[in-house]
N, C-alpha and C positions, 0 to 999 in steps of 0.2 A: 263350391269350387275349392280345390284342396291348396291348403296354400302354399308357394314356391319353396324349395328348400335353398337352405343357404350355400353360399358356392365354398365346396370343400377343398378347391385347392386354396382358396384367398388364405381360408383357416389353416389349414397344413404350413402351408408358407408363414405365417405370422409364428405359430407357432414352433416351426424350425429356425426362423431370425430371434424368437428369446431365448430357445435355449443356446443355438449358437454365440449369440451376444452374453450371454450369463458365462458360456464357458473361456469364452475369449476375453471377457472380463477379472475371473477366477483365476484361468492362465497367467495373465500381465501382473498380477498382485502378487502371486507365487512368484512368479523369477524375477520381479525388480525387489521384493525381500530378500529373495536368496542371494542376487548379484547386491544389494546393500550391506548384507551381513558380510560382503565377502565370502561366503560359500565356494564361488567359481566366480569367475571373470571372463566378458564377452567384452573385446573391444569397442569404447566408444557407446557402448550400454553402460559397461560400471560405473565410469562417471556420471553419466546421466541417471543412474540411480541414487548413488551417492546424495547426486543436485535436486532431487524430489524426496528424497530421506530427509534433509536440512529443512526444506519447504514445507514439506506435510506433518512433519514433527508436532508444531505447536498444536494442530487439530487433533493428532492421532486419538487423544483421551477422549473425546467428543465422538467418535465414530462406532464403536461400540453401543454405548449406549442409546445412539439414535438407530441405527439397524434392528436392535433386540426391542425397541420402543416399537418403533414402527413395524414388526414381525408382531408385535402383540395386537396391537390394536387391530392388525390385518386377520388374526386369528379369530378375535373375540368378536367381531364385526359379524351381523348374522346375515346381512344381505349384500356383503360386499359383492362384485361382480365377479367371475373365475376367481374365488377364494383358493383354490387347491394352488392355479396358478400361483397365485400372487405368493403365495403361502411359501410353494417353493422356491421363488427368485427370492424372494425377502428373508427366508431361511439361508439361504445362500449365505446370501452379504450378511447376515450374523454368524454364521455358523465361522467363515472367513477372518470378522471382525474378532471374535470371540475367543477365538485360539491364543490370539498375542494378548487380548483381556488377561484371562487365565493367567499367562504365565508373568502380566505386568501384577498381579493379584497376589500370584503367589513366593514374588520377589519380595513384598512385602514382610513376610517373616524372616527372620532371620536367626533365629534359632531358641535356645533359652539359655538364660544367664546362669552363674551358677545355683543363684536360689532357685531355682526351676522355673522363674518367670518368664514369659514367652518376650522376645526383645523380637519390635516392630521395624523397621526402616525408618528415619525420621522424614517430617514433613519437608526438610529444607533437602535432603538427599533425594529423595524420592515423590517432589509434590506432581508431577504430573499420573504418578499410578495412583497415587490418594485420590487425585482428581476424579481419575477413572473409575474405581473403585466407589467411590460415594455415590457418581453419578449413574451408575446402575445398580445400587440401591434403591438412587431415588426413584428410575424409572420405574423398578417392580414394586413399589411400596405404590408409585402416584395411579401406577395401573390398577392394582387389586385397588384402593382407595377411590379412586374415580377422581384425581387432579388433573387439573392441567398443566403438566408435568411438563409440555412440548410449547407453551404459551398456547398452545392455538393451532401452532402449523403442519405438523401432522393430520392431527384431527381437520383441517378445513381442506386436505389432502385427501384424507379418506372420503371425505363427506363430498367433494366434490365430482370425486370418480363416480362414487355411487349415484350418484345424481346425472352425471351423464350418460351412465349405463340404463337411468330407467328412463331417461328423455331420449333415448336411440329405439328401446323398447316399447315406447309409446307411439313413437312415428313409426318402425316396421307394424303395430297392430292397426295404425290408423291408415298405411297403403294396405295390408292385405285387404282390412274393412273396406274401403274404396274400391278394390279391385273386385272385391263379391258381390259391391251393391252395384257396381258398373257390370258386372256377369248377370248378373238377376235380370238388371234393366234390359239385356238385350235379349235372355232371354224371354223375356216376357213378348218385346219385339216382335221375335220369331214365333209366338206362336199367337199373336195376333194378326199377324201374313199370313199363319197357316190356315189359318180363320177366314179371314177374309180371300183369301184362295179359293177354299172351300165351296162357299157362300156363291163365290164365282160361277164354278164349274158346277156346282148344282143350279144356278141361274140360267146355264144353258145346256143342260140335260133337259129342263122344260118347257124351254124355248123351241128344242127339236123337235120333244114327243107332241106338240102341239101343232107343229107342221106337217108332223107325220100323220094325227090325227085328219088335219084336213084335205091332206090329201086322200086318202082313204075315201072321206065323204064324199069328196068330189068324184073318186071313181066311179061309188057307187051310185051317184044318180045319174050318170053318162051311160 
């Protein structure tokens, strides 16, 4: 028995809700930077950007380099589960993250002095882009290195998904396996009825011809 195929709209739909969700995501980061930078102004948004700019400030250096960690590990992962997927939402959010990395990166120079030495940003002006900055060093060093660069929680992230991807794929092959030995079984059923049918109606095929027989005799001695 061939086994059921999976329901294509469920899939179509999940995967119209992640890229919708990734772009509605994308979306909302673009214009509340833009309405923070002051770029333009939408009533009653600006401030409320402004009031998540103050907020998310102290994390921003942390968020790069956890996006560009975890797009790695998702890359290099060889049984991750929809690896293309994940690939591209997790690319997302670095490629997102990455942009204000860069230019938090490259504020760090600040030109050269006149002995032609390159003059840096100092630590106490600038420590939150050093922060950022070192901190996706470390992640590309602990990644090619094999550290535990994320303590753990990435990694028991990945390792978790995949693991529930192959306990979903264990129970769909252990119903289809059920449903084939449950088909076998009945067919087997059916052709032991067929059998036994048989066996039947040739039991009284010679029940007949035996009556037919003696009728016969019977004529012939009359």
């Amino acid at each position: 028995m061939a086994s059921p195929a999976p329901p294509l709209k469920l899939s179509k739909l999940r995967v119209f809700l992640v890229i919708f969700a990734f772009l509605l995501f994308v979306s909302s980061v673009v214009l509340f930077s833009l309405l923070g930078h002051d770029i333009f102004t939408i009533p009653y948004l600006t401030p409320f950007a402004h009031f998540l700019g103050k907020i998310i400030s102290p994390f921003l250096p942390f968020l790069a380099p956890l996006t560009f960690g975890t797009f790695l590990k998702v890359c290099q992962h060889e049984t991750f589960p929809g690896k293309k997927s994940w690939c591209f939402i997790t690319g997302g959010y670095c490629f997102t993250h990455m942009q204000r990395a860069c230019k938090d990166v490259a504020r760090l120079y600040v030109g050269r002095g006149e002995n032609g030495i390159v003059e840096l940003c100092g630590l106490n002006e600038c420590r939150s882009d050093w922060v950022e900055t070192g901190l996706l060093v470390l992640v590309v060093v602990g990644q090619w290195r094999g550290w535990r660069w994320d303590f753990g929680l990435v990694e028991k992230w990945v390792e978790e998904t995949v693991n529930q991807a192959k306990a979903q794929d264990e129970e769909k092959r252990r119903k289809i396996l059920g449903e084939d030995i449950e088909s076998g079984v009945d067919d087997k059923v059916d052709e032991k009825k067929e059998l036994v049918g048989g066996e039947e109606v040739g039991g009284d095929m010679e029940k007949t011809g035996l009556l037919v027989e003696v009728e016969e005799k019977a004529a012939g001695k009359a």
